[in-house]
C-alpha positions in Angstrom: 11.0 14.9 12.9 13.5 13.0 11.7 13.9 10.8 8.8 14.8 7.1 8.4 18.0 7.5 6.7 19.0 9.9 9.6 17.8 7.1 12.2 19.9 4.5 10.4 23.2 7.0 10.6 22.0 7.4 14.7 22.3 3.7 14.8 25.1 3.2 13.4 26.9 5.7 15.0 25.8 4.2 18.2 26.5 0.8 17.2 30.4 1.5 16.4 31.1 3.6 19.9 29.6 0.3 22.0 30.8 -2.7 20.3 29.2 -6.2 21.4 30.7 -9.6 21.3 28.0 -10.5 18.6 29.4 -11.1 14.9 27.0 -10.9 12.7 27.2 -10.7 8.8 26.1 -9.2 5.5 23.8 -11.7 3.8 21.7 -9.8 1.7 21.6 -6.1 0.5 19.9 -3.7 -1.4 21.7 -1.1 -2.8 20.8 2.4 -0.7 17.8 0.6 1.0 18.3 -2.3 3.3 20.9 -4.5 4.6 20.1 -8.0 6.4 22.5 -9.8 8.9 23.4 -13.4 9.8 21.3 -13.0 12.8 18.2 -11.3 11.5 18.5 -7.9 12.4 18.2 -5.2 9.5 19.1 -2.0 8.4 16.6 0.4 6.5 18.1 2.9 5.2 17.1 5.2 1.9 19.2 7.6 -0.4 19.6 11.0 -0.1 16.9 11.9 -2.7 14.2 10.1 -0.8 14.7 11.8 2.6 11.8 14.5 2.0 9.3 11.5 1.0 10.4 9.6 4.4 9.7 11.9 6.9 7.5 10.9 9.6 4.0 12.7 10.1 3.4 12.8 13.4 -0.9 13.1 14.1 -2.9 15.6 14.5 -6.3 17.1 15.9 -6.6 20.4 14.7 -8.3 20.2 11.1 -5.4 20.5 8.2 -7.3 21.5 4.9 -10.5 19.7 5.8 -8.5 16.3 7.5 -7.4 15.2 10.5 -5.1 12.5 11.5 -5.4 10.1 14.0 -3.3 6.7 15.1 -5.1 4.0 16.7 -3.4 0.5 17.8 -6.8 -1.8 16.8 -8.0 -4.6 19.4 -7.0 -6.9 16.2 -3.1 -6.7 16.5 -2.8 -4.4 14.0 -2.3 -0.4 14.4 -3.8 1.7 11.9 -3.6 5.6 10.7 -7.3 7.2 10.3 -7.7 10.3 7.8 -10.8 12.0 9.1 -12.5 14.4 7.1 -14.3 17.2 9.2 -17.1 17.5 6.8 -21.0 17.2 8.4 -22.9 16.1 5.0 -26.1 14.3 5.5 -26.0 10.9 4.3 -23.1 8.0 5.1 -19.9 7.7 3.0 -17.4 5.4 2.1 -14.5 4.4 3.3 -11.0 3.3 2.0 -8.9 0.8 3.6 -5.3 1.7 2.7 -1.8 -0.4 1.9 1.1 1.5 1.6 3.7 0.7 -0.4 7.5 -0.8 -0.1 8.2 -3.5 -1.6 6.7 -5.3 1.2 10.2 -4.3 3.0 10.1 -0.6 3.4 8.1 2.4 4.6 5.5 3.3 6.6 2.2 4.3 6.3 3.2 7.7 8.6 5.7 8.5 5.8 4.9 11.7 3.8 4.9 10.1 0.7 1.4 8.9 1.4 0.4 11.3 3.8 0.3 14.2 1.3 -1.6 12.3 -1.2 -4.1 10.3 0.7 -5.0 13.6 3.3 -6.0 15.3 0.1 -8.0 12.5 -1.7 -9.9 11.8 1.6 -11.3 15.2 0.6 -11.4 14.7 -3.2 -13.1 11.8 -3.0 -15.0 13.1 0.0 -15.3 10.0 1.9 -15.9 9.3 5.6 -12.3 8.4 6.1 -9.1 6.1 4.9 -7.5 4.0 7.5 -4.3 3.4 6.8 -2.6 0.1 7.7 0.6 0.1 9.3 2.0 -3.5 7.5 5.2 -5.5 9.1 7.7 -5.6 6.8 9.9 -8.5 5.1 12.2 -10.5 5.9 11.8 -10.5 9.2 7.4 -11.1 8.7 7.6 -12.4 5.4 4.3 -12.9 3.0 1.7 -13.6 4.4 2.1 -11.5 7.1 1.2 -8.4 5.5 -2.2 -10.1 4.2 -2.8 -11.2 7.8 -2.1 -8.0 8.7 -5.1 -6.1 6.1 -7.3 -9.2 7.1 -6.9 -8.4 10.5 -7.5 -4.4 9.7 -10.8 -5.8 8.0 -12.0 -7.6 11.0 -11.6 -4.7 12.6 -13.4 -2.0 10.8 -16.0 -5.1 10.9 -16.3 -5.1 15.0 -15.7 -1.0 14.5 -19.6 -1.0 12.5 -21.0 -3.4 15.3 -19.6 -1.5 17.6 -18.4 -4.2 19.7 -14.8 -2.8 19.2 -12.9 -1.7 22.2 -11.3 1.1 20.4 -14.4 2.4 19.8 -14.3 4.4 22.4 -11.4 6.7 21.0 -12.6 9.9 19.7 -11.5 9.8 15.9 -13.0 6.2 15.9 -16.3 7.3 17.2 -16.2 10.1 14.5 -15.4 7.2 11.8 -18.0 4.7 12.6 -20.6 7.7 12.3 -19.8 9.0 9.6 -19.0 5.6 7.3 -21.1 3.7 5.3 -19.6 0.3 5.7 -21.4 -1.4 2.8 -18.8 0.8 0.4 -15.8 -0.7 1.9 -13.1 0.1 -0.5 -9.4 -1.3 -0.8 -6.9 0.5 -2.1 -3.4 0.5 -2.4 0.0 1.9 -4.1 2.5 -1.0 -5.7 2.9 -3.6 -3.5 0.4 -2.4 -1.2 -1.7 -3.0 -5.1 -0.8 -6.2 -4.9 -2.3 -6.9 -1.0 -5.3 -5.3 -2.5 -5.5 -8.3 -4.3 -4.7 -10.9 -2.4 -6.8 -9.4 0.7 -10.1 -9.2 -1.8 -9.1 -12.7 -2.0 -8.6 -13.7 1.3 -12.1 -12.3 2.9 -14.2 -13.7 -0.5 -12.8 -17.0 -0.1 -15.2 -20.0 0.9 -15.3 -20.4 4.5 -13.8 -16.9 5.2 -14.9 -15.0 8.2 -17.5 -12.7 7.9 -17.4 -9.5 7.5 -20.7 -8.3 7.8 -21.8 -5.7 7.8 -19.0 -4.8 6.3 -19.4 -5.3 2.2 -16.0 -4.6 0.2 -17.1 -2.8 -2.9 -14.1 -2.1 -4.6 -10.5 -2.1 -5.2 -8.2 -0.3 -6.4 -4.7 -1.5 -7.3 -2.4 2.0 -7.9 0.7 0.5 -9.9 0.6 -2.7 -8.4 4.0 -4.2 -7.9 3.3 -7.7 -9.7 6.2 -9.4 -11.4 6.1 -11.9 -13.8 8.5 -15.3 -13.7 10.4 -14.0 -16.6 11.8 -10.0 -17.1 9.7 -8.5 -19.4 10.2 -5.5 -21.8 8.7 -3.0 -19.6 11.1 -4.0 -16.4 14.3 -4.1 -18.7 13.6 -1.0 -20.9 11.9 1.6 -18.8 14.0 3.7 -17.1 14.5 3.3 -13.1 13.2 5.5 -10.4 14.4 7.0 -6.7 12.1 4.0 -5.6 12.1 1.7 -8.1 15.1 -0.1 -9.7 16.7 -3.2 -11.1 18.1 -4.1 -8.1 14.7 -3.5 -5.6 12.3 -5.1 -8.7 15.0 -8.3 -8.2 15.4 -8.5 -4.7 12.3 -7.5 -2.8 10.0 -9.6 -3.7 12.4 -12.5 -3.3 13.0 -11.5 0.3 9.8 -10.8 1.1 8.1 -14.0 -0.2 8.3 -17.3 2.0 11.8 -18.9 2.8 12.5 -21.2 0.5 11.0 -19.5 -2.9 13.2 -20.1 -5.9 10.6 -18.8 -8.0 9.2 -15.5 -9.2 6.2 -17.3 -10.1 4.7 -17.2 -7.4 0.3 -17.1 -6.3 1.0 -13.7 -3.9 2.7 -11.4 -6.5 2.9 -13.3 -10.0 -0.7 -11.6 -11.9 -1.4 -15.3 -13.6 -0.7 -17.1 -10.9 -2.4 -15.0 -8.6 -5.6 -14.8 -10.0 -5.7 -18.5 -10.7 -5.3 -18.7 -6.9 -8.8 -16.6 -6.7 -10.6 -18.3 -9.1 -12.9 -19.5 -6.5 -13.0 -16.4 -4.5 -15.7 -13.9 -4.5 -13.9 -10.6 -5.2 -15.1 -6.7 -5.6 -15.0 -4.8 -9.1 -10.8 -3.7 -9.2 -9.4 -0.6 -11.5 -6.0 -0.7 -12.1 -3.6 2.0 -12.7 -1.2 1.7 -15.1 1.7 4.2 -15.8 3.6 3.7 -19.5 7.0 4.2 -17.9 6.4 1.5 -15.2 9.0 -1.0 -15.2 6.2 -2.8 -13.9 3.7 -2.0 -16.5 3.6 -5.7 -18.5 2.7 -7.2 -15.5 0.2 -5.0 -14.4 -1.4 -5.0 -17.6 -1.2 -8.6 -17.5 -3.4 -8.5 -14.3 -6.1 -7.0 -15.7 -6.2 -9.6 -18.9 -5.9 -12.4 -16.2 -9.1 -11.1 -14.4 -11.0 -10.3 -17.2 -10.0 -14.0 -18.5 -11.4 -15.5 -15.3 -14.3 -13.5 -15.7 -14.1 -11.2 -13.1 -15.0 -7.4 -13.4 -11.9 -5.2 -13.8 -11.1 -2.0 -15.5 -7.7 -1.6 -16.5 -6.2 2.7 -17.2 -2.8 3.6 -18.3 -1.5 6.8 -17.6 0.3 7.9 -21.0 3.9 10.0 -21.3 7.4 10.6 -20.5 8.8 10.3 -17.0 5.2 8.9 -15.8 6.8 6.5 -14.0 6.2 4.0 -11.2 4.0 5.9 -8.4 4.4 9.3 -10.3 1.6 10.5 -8.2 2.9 10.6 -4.9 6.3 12.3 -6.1 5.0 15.7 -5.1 7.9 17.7 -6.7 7.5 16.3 -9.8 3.7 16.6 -9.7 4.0 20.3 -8.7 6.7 21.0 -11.1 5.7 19.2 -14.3 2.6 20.0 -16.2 2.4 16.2 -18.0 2.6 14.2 -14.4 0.4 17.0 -12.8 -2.4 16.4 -15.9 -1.9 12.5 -15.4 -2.2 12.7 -11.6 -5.5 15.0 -12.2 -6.6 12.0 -14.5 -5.1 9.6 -11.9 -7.5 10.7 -8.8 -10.7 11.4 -11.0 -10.3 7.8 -12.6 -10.2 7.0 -8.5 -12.8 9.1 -7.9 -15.2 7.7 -10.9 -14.8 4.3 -9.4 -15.5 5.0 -6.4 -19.0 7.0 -7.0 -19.9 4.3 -9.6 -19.8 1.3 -6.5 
């Protein structure tokens, strides 16, 4: 299967032996990642060094260590990946609704980054299943099309449990809806899929939102969520960078993937403050946030949780302490396989997950 950055190169390739009559140019980049045009197209690309975490998972049938995986366009405009676990215990169990990562301009929720962490925690958290939101990705669907997009996943799982879907008739969403107990409905999502956690809670609890009955959110959990603040902070200039996370993608990003025309980094979808001022009238679930000490996003995560607890809404706020636990440590298999430090903190990592969600 290949891999993004060996698409990209395909492309390219292609691109250079049939020349059009279209000039287009370079208007924005990011350094090994993504280059936009004058006329809207983009490149993704990735570096070397990322190409194993990039691979596309295709689906499967046959059980994998207790999970199978499933892909299902939804009757809501959105498709979605479903981890299944084969399981037959007696009572109902939750599920996760899942936001991938990205910077809101990369990845895919087929990559293998997720896919070897969330097809085990589906298990370790022994749940009915985690559906897995493919998002559309900035600049071309900037915020907030990637909240429109979880919304819409929401309404879904909704119409799933009152089985007035039209997917329902697909195998692995048959298995879901009787297996699920949709009154523990949990959201969950790594960096800036942390930060859609947020702003989807937000969304469905606001006044006047569609229901979602009988669906009932009862958690979220925001995994390094990729809030920045209007000014650098310590953390973002003195922590060291990351194959995923750097100066240059904590700069440029979000700026391309809020709406055209934002000057500001303080802004209500990804500044903490400002977006849980934004949600002070919303009715939101109980949120834990990871933290990792080496996050050059850790001040504003951090700041997240004192902004919640300041509006008086229930949060629980753990940091994961020691060298190299960086941004998203957890889904850097090598490292967790290889180090004992980010294999403890990733133990710590999924229990802390686990906790919350058998406490809701």
């Amino acid at each position: 299967m290949a891999t993004l950055p060996q698409m990209a190169a395909t492309k390219e390739r292609q691109e250079a032996a049939n020349p059009t009559t279209t000039t287009r140019t370079l208007v924005e980049s990011v350094t090994n990642w993504i280059r936009v045009y004058s006329d809207g197209s983009v490149d993704r690309l990735g570096p070397p060094e990322a190409a194993a975490f990039m691979v596309l998972v295709p689906p499967y049938d046959d059980p994998r260590d207790g999970v199978t995986v499933h892909d299902v366009a939804t009757d809501h405009g959105v498709d979605v990946r479903l981890y299944l676990t084969t399981t037959t215990p007696a009572g109902r169990r939750p599920v996760l609704v899942h936001f991938h990562g990205g910077g809101f301009c990369l990845s895919h929720a087929a990559w293998s980054l997720y896919h070897r962490f969330y097809a085990r925690l589906a298990v370790e958290l022994d749940v009915a299943g985690i559906v897995s939101v493919v998002l559309p990705l900035a600049p071309e669907h900037r915020l907030p099309a990637a909240i429109d997009a979880g919304h819409a996943a929401l309404l879904w799982l909704r119409d799933v449990a009152c089985g007035t879907s039209d997917t329902i008739a697909h195998h692995a969403v048959e298995r879901l809806r009787d297996a699920a107990d949709f009154s523990r409905v949990f959201l969950i999502g790594d960096s800036a899929g942390g930060v859609l956690v947020h702003n989807v809670a937000a969304r469905a609890g606001e006044a006047g939102a569609e229901p979602l009955d009988p669906i009932r959110l009862a958690g979220g959990v925001l995994l390094h969520p990729g809030f920045i603040l209007p000014e650098k902070s310590p953390s973002e200039l003195e922590n060291p960078p990351t194959p995923f996370m750097t100066q240059e993608t904590v700069d440029k990003f979000v700026m391309l993937a809020l709406p055209v025309g934002t000057t500001s980094r303080d802004h209500p979808y990804t500044s903490p403050a400002a977006a849980v001022t934004a949600a002070e009238g919303a009715q939101l679930p109980p949120m834990l946030v990871m933290v990792a000490e080496e996050d050059m996003l850790r001040d504003a995560q951090v700041e997240y949780g004192e902004a919640m607890a300041r509006a008086g809404k229930a949060v629980e706020t753990v940091v994961s302490h020691g060298r190299g636990i960086g941004h998203v440590f957890y889904l850097n298999w090598f490292a967790v396989e290889s180090h004992p430090v980010a294999a403890a903190r990733a133990r710590e990592l999924v229990d802390a997950v686990k906790s919350f969600v058998d406490s809701h």
